[in-house]
N, C-alpha and C positions, 0 to 999 in steps of 0.2 A: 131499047134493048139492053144498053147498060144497066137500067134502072131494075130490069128485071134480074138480070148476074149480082149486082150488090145486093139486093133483097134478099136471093133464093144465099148466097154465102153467107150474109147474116143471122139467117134462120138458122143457118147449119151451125156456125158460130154457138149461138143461142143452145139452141141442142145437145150441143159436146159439152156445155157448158154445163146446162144441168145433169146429164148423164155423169159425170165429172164430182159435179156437188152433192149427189144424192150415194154414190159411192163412198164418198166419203164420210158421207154422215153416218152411213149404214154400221151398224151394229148387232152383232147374230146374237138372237138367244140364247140366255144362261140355259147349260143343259148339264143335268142330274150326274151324280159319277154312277158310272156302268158299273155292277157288280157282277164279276168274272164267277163262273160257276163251274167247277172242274168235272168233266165228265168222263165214267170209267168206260174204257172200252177191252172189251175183249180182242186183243189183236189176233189170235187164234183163228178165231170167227171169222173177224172181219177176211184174214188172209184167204180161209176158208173158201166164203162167198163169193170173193174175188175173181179164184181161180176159176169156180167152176161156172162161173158167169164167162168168163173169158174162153172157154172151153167151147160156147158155142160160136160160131161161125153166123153172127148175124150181121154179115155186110149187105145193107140196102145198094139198088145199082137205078140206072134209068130204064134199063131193059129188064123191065116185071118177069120175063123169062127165064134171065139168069139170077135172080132171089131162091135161093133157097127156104121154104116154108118150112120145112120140115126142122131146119134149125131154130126158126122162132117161135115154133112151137114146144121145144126142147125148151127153148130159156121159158116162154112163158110158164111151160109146167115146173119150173126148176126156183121161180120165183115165189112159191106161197109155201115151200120146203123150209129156203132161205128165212124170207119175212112175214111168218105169219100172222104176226100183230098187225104188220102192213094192212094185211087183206082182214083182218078180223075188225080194223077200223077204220080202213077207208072204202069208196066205193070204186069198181073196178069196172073200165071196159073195154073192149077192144076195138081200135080205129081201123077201115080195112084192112088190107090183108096182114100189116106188118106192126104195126103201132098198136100202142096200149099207155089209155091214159088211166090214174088214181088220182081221185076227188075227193080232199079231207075236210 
């Protein structure tokens, strides 16, 4: 029985030991400099979109009963107003009754 307890501590020994050695030898690949690309934004817009996204009233609940559909029908038509390039390039569909996923 003892013979088994110093084995199985040995192996563990052993173990942390390489875990230990192979940590240390590790060395992460060289990697490129990121070149930062400034992007203009229209804060106008964006505040725009914002709001009237906000404007809807689409809180999911557990009780399907109290969801209101009629709001997420509101955002969804209020969505290809906002982002039309959205929809002009990705593919669009709706997940029952509340969700909507874009596939680019």
């Amino acid at each position: 029985m003892i013979y088994i307890l110093i084995a199985t501590l040995l192996l563990l020994i052993i173990f942390i030991g390489i875990i230990i050695f192979r940590a240390l030898m590790f060395k992460p690949m060289e990697q490129s400099d990121i070149k930062l690309q400034e992007v203009d934004i229209d804060e106008e817009k964006a505040t725009y979109a914002l709001t009237q996204m906000i404007r809807c009233k689409t809180v999911s609940r557990y009780d399907p009963k109290l969801i209101d559909e009629n709001e997420f029908d509101k955002f969804r038509a209020l969505l290809p107003q906002i982002y039309p390039n959205i929809f002009k390039t990705c593919a669009y569909e709706r997940i029952e009754k509340t969700g909507i996923l874009f596939t680019w």
